[in-house]
TIMAR-273557 format. One record per residue (C-alpha): residue in one letter; x, y, z. Coordinates in steps of 0.25 Angstrom, whole numbers, plus 5000, padded with zeros to 4 digits. Layout:
<rs>
AXYZ/...
</rs>
This chain:
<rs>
X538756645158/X539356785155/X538856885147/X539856935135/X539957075132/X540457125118/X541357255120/X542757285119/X543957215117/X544557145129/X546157185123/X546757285129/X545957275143/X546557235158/X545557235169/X546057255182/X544957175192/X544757195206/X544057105214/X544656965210/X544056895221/X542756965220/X541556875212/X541457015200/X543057015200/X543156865199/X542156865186/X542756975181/X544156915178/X543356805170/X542756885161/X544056955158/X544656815155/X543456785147/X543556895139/X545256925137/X545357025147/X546457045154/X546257085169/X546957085182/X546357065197/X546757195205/X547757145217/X547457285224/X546557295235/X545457425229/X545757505244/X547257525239/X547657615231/X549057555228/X548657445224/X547657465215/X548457555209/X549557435206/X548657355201/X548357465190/X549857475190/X549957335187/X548857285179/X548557405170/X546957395168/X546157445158/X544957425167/X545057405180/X543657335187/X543257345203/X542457205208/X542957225221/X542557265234/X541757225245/X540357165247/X540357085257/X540256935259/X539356865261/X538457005258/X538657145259/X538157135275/X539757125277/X539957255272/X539157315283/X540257255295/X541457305286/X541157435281/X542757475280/X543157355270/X541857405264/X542257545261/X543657495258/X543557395247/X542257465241/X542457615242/X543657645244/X544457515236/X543457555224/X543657705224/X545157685225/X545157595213/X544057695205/X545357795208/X546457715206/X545857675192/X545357825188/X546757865190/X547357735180/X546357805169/X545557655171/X543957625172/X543657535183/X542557455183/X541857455197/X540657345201/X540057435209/X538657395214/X537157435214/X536857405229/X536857545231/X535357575227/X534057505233/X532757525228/X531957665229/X530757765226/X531557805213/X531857665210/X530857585216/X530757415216/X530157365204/X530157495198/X531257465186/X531957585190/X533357565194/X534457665201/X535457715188/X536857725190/X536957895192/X535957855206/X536457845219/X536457735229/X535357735236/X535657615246/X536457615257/X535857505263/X537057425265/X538557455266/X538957385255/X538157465246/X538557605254/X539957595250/X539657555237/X538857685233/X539857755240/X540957715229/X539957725218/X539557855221/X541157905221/X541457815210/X540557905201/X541557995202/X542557905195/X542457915179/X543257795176/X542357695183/X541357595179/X540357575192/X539457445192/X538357435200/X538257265202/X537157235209/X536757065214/X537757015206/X537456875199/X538156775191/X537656645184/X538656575195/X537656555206/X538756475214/X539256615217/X538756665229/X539256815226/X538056785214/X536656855220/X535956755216/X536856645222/X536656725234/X535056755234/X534956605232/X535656575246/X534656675254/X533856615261/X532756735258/X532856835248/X532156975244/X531456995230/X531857125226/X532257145213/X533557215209/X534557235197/X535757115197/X536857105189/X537256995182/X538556975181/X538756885171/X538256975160/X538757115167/X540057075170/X540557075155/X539757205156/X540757285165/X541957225157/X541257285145/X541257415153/X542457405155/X542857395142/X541957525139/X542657595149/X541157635155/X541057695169/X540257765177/X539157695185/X538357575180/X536957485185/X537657345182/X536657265183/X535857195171/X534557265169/X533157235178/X532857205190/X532857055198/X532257015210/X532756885220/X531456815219/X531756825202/X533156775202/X532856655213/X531756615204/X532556605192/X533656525200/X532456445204/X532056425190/X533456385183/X534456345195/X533756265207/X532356245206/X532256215219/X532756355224/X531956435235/X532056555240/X531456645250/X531156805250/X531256895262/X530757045263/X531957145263/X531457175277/X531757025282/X533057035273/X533657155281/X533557075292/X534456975289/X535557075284/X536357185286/X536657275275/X535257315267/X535257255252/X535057335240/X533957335231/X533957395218/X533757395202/X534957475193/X534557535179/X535357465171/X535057545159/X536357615158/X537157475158/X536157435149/X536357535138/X537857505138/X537557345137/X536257325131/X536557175131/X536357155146/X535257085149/X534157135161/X534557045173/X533356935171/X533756905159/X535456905164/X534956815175/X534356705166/X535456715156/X536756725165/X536356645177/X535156575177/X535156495162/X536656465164/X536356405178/X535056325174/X534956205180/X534756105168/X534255975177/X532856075180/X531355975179/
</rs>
């Protein structure tokens, strides 16, 4: 299920995508089939120059969208043994496109993410007050998350870029396992913290309507509120699998058992808010986009 968002026209727009084989990238090129958008896949890789500045050549965008670069697989832990392909693909691919695209008079539209903040006396857990987009990164924890504040903080400098801040992306297609839920359902024990999500079923026609607006700057791209683990395996247990368990660990056992710190955080999504007053806080997205379509009907 995919959220529609009334806007502009689609006539007239060509998206230039990169990151085809990415899961954002994949998604992204269906909604502009569903919604008559004509868009091609960058065959460029971001790092050079020249061939990003073909593809411009080429396809002749009106909007050209980042999902690429690199987070590691199975998690971000990869990152921390191959810091050169890290800086290659996320700063200096990224800022090279930003350029490239500055220079062709084009808005790129660059999913970015909020990793880059954890929880602190300003912005304590449980507090309701969440980092806004002028604030800094605050995490370094991991470095993943180091390289992307590093481009974010010199992308500020760029007026002709939309900066998304994703954050434990999920869809209603839990046989994904890029999907965090997918992903927390397969731990053998998870910690309950709460945190902003995004939901990319609803937010995704979002950042096309952005597009479309020509907005830029930085922007908290996740659905309004906060969600803990513990809340989100509990609705899985209530309208997936019945049977589900799960078990929680302290964040102290957790580091133990991996590399690169996690962040935790919530993001104000006010500003996002104001400029889509339709989005629904990220409880109520999680029941409509993943949890009612994925009901198991055969439930006592």
């Amino acid at each position: 299920m995919v959220a529609t968002v009334n806007g502009g026209q689609s006539a007239g727009l060509k998206f230039l995508i990169y990151g085809k084989t990415g899961w954002i990238g994949g998604l992204l090129g269906k909604l502009c089939t569903e919604q008559g958008i004509a868009y091609e896949y960058g065959k460029g890789r971001l790092e050079n120059r020249s061939s990003i500045e073909q593809d411009i050549s080429t396809v002749k965008p009106t909007h050209v969208f980042n999902a690429a670069g690199v987070t590691g697989r199975p998690n971000v832990d990869w990152c921390e043994s191959h810091k050169i392909e890290t800086i290659r693909a996320n700063v200096v691919g990224t800022l090279t496109l930003a350029d490239v695209c500055k220079q062709n008079d084009l808005v790129l539209v660059n999913y970015a993410t909020g990793c880059i903040f954890e929880y602190d006396d300003a912005h304590p857990l449980g507090s309701g007050i969440g980092f806004k987009e002028e604030e800094s990164a605050n995490f370094r924890g991991s470095y993943y998350s180091k390289t992307k504040a590093m481009v974010e903080e010199l992308l500020r400098e760029f007026d002709n870029v939309c900066t998304l801040r994703v954050r434990m992306p999920i869809t209603g297609d839990l046989s994904n396992p890029r999907n965090f839920i997918t992903k927390i359902t397969r731990y053998e024990k998870v910690v309950d913290i709460p945190n902003s999500m995004t939901i990319l079923d609803e937010l995704l026609p979002i950042s096309i309507e952005m597009a479309k607006r020509n907005l830029t700057g930085i922007w908290n791209f996740t659905n309004p509120g906060v969600v803990s683990h513990n809340e989100i395996l509990e609705m899985y247990k209530e309208y997936v699998d019945p049977s589900f368990t799960y078990k929680n660990f302290t964040l102290e056992e957790q580091a133990k058992v991996i590399v690169a710190a996690r962040s935790n955080n919530e993001l104000d999504a006010s500003k996002l808010s104001k400029e889509f007053p339709e989005m629904l806080p990220i409880k109520e997205s999680l029941i409509k986009y993943v949890f009612e379509p994925n009901k198991k009907t055969n439930k006592p």
